[in-house]
Each structure stands twice: as structure tokens, then as C-alpha cells.
C-alpha positions as CSV (number, residue, x, y, z in Angstrom):
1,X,-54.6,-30.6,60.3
2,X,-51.4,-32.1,60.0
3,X,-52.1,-33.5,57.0
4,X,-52.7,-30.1,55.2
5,X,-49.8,-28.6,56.5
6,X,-47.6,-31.6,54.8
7,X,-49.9,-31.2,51.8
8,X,-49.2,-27.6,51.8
9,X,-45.3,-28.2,51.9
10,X,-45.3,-30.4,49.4
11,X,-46.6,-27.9,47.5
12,X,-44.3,-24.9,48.3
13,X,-41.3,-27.3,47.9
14,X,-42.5,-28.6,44.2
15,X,-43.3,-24.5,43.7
16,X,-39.7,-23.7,44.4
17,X,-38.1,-27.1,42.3
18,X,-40.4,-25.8,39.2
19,X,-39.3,-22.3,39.8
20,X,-35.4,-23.3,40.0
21,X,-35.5,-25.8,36.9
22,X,-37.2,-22.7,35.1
23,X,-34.3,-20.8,36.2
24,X,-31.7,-23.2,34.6
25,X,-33.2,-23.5,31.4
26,X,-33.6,-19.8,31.1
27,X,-29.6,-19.6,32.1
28,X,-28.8,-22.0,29.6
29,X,-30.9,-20.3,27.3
30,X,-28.9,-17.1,28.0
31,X,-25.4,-18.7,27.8
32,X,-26.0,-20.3,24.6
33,X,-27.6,-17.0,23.0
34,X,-24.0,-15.4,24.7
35,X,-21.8,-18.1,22.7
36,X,-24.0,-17.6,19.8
37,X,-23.3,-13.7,19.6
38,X,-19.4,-14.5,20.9
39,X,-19.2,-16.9,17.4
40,X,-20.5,-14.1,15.0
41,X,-18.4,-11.6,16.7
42,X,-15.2,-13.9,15.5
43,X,-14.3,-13.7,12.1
44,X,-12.3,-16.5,10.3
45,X,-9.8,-16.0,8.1
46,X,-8.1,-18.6,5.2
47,X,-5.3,-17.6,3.4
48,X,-4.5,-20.2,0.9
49,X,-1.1,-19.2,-1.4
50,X,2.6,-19.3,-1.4
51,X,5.6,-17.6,0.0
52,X,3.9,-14.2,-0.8
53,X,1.5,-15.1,1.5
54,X,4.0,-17.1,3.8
55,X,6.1,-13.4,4.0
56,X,3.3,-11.1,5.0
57,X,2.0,-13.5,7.8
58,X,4.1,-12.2,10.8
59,X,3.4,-8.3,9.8
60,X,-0.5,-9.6,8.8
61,X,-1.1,-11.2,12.0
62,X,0.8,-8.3,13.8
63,X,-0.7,-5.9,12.5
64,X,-4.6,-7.3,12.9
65,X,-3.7,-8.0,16.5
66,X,-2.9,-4.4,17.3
67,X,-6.3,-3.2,15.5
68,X,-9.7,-3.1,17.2
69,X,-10.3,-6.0,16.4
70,X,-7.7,-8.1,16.6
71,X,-8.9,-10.0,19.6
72,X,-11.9,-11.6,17.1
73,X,-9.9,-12.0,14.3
74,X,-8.7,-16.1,13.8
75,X,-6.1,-16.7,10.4
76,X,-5.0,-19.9,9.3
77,X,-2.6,-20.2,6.5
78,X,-1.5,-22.8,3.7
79,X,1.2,-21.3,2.1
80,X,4.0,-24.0,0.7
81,X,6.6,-22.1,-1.8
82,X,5.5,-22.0,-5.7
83,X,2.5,-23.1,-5.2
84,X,-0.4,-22.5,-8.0
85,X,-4.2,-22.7,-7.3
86,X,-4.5,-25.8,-9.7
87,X,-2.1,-27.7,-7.4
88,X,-4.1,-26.2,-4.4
89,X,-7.7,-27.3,-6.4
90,X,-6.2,-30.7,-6.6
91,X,-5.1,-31.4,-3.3
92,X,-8.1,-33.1,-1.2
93,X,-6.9,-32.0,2.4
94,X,-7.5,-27.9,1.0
95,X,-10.8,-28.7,-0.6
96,X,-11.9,-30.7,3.0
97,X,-10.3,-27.6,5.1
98,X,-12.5,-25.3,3.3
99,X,-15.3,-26.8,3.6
100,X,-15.4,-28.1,7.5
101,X,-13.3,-24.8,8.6
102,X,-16.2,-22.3,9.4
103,X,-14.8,-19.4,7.7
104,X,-16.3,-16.2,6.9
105,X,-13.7,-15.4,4.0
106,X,-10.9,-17.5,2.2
107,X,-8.4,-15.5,0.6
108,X,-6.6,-17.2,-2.6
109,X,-3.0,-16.3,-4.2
110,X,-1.5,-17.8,-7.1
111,X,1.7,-18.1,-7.8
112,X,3.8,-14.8,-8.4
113,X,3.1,-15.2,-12.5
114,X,0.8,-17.4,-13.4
115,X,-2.2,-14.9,-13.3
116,X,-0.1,-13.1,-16.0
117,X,1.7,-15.2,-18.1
118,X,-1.7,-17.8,-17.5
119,X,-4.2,-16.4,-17.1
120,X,-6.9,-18.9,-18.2
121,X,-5.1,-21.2,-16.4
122,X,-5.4,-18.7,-13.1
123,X,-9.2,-17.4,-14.0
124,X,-9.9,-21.5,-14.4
125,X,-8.8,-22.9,-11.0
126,X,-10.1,-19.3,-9.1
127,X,-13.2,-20.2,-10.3
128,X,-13.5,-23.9,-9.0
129,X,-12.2,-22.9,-5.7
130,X,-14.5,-19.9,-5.4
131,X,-17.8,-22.5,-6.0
132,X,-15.9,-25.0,-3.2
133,X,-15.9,-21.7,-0.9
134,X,-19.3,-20.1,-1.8
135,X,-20.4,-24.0,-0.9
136,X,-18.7,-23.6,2.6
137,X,-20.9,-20.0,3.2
138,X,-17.7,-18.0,3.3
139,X,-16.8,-15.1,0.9
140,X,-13.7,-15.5,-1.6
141,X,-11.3,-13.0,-1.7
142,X,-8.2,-12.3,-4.1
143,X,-4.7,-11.2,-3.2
144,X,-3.3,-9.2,-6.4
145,X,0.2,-9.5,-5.9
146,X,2.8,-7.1,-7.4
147,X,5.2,-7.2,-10.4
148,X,8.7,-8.2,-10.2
149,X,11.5,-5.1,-9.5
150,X,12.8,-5.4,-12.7
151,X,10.4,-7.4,-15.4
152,X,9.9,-11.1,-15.4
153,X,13.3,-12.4,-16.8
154,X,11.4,-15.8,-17.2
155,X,9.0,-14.4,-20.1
156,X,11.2,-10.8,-20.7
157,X,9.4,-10.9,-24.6
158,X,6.5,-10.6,-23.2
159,X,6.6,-8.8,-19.4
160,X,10.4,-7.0,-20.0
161,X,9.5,-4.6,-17.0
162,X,7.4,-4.0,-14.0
163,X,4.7,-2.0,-15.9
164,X,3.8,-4.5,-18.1
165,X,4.1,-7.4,-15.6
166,X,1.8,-5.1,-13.0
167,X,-0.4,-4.5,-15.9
168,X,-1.5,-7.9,-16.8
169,X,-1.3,-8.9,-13.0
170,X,-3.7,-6.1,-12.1
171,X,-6.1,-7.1,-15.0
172,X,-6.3,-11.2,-14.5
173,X,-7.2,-10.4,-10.7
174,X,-9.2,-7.8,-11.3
175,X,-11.2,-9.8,-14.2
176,X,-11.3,-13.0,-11.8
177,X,-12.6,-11.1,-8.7
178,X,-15.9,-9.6,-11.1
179,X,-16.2,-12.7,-11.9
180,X,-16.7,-15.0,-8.8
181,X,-18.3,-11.7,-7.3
182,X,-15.1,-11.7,-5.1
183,X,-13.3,-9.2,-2.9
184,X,-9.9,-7.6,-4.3
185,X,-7.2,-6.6,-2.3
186,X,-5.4,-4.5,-4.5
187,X,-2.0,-4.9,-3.1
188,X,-0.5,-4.9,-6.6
189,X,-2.0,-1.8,-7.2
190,X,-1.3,0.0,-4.2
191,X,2.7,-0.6,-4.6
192,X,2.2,0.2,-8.1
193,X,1.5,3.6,-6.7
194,X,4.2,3.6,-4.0
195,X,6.4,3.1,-7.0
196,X,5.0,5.8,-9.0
197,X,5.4,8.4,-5.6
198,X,8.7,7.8,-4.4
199,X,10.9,5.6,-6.4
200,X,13.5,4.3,-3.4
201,X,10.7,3.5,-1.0
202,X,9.4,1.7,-4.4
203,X,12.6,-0.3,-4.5
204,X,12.4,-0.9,-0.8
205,X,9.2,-3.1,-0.8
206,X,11.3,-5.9,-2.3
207,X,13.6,-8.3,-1.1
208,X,16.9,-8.7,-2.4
209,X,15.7,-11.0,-5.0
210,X,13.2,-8.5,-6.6
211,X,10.4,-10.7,-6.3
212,X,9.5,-11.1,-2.8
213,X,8.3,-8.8,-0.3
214,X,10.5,-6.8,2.2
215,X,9.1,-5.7,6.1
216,X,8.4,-2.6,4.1
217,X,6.2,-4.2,1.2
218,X,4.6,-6.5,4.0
219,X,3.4,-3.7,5.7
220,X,1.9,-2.2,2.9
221,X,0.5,-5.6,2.1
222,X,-1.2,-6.0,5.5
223,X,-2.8,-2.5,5.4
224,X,-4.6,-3.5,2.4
225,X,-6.0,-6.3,3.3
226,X,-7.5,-4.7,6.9
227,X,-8.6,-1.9,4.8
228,X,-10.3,-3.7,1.8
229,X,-11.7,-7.0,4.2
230,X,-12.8,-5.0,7.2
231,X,-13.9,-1.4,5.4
232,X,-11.7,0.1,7.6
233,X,-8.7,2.4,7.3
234,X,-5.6,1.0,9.3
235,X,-4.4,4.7,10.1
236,X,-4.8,4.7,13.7
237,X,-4.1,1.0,14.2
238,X,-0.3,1.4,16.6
239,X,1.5,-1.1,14.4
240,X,4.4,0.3,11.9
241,X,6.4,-2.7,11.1
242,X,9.5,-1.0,11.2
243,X,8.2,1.6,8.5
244,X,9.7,5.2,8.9
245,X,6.5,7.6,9.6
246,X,7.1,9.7,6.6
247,X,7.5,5.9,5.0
248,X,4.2,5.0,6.5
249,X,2.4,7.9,5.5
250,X,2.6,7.5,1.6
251,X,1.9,3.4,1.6
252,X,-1.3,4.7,3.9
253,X,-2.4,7.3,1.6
254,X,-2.0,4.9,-1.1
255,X,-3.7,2.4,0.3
256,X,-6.7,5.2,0.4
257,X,-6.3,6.0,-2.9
258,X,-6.7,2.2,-4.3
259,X,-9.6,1.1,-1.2
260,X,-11.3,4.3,-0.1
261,X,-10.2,3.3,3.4
């Protein structure tokens, strides 16, 4: 009698043990499905450039912070001044960051004229780094940048003023991006417009130097990227960057005009 009461306990208590081990693995099933979902609810962002990448970052990461999702959205940046793509294509500690970083897009810049006055040179390197990226699973995208205020006084034969510096820009990216099946963010082309709309705000997205970008011409480059990475317009997002509202309402609707968004 005793005996089958012992016998019987010992079989409740191993009941109970099998039933809480189940219970474990099913909750460590179910926290690593969580941190599973959590990771592809992150996105990853590369931005690998120069100073006209460097002098967006505080409006960029400003302005992503204060949009939906700004709480999934990580950015790293590599942005030393002058910089080209070849030089970035040769350096070993950008190829290794691209490939070990878990990105889900890398976004690449060259230097303010070399997709213009090189473009080979430009369309050669973009290409290399694009196959390193597409190797690494994430999705290359291309900044177009803008032309200078005033022409390239470097190559003034060839690019004497903005129009024809924003023209070749505009057509080197935009012949690159087709060809690594890339993303565009048509920043260049979206101040092309704000140019063409209002001619002081057009002057205003410059520095002093007539080269680099202003608050006003980081703003409009950070709406463009949210709009053309995330398929999303950055209208409602509450981040102005010291743009005037009437200011902010013509970059916005030409940041429709060249995105959709």
C-alpha cells in the first residue's frame, strides 16, 4: 500500500518536472521568435560619403527620430571630407564593415564632382561596392548630390553653371543606380526644383561656400531620403529643422514631385 502511494508520487512529481521543462522550452521558443521579429522590425542604415554626408547627419538623424519609425531605425556613418568611392573601395576596414554590419541598405556618395567631371571613374567604383553590398544581403542606394551655387570653377569649360553641373550629376547617378538595380535619392534633383520655384530659398540651401549644404538644404536632403528609402512622405513627421512653414512647404512638395512620396 505504501509502496503504491510512493510509486504514485513519483509519478505525479516526474508529471509536473516534464510539464515545467515543456514549459521552458516553449518560453524560450517564444522569446527567441520575439527577438527574431524585434531584429526585422530594425532597419540598418550605412551611409558611406564625405562632408555632404557628414552635414546632413544631425538634421538626418533628427529628422528619422521624430518619424514613426524612428525608434527602429539604427545609422552609422563614414564620412571623412573629399573622400571618393575608389578611396572608400580601397580601404579594407569599409569593405569588412559592410560585410559583418547586418545592414538592410548602404547608401554611397562620391565626392561633390567626380560623378560629373568622372564619371567612369564614379560608375566603376559604384559598381564594385554595390557587388561587396549585394554580397552582405543589403540593398545599395545612391545619394545624388546637387550642383555648386555658381558652376564648378574647378572645370568652368566644361560645368560654367549649376545647370550644367546638376545635369551631368543627375545623369551619372541616375545611370549608375539602373545599373546596380539601386535605389536613388534624388536629392540633386529635388533642389534642382527648389531652385527653379523660388530662387532665394534656392540660394539658401547652400552654405556660404556654395558647395555645401545649409540647415535649409539638409532638411530638404533628409526628407528625401525618408521619402525615397521608406516609401513614405515625411509631411506629418514634427521635425522642421529650422525651415520657415511656407519654406517647408515647397522643399516637401518638391520632394513629391521627384519621389511620389
Amino acid at each position: 500500500m505504501i509502496a503504491g502511494i510512493f510509486n504514485r508520487s513519483s509519478r505525479v512529481r516526474m508529471t509536473i518536472i516534464k510539464g515545467v521543462f515543456q514549459c521552458a522550452v516553449l518560453l524560450l521558443l517564444f522569446c527567441a521568435s520575439n527577438e527574431s521579429s524585434f531584429a526585422k522590425d530594425t532597419t540598418r542604415i550605412l551611409f558611406i560619403g564625405n562632408s555632404y554626408t557628414g552635414q546632413i547627419r544631425g538634421t538626418l538623424i533628427s529628422l528619422f527620430k521624430a518619424s514613426p519609425r524612428g525608434r527602429s531605425i539604427e545609422m552609422e556613418f563614414i564620412t571623412p571630407g573629399g573622400k571618393t568611392l575608389e578611396a572608400h573601395l580601397k580601404n579594407e576596414t569599409i569593405s569588412k564593415i559592410i560585410a559583418e554590419g547586418n545592414w538592410d541598405y548602404v547608401i554611397l556618395q562620391d565626392q561633390s564632382q567626380t560623378p560629373a567631371v568622372y564619371p567612369k571613374r564614379f560608375e566603376s567604383a559604384a559598381i564594385k561596392l554595390d557587388k561587396l553590398i549585394d554580397a552582405a544581403g543589403a540593398k545599395t542606394v545612391f545619394y545624388q548630390t546637387w550642383g555648386r551655387r555658381d558652376g564648378d570653377k574647378q572645370n568652368a569649360k566644361r560645368f560654367p553653371s549649376y545647370k550644367a553641373m546638376q545635369k551631368a550629376l543627375s545623369k551619372s547617378y541616375a545611370t549608375t543606380a539602373r545599373r546596380c538595380n539601386a535605389i536613388l535619392v534624388p536629392v540633386g534633383d529635388t533642389w534642382a526644383l527648389v531652385r527653379k520655384s523660388d530662387v532665394d530659398l534656392g540660394k539658401a540651401l547652400y552654405a556660404s561656400d556654395g558647395s555645401h549644404p545649409s540647415g535649409k538644404g539638409a532638411y530638404l536632403a533628409a526628407c528625401v531620403f525618408y521619402a525615397s528609402i521608406f516609401r513614405q512622405s515625411p509631411q506629418a513627421i514634427n521635425f522642421r529643422g529650422g525651415v520657415s512653414d511656407s519654406e517647408a512647404a515647397l522643399i516637401l512638395k518638391s520632394v513629391r514631385q521627384t519621389t511620389g512620396k
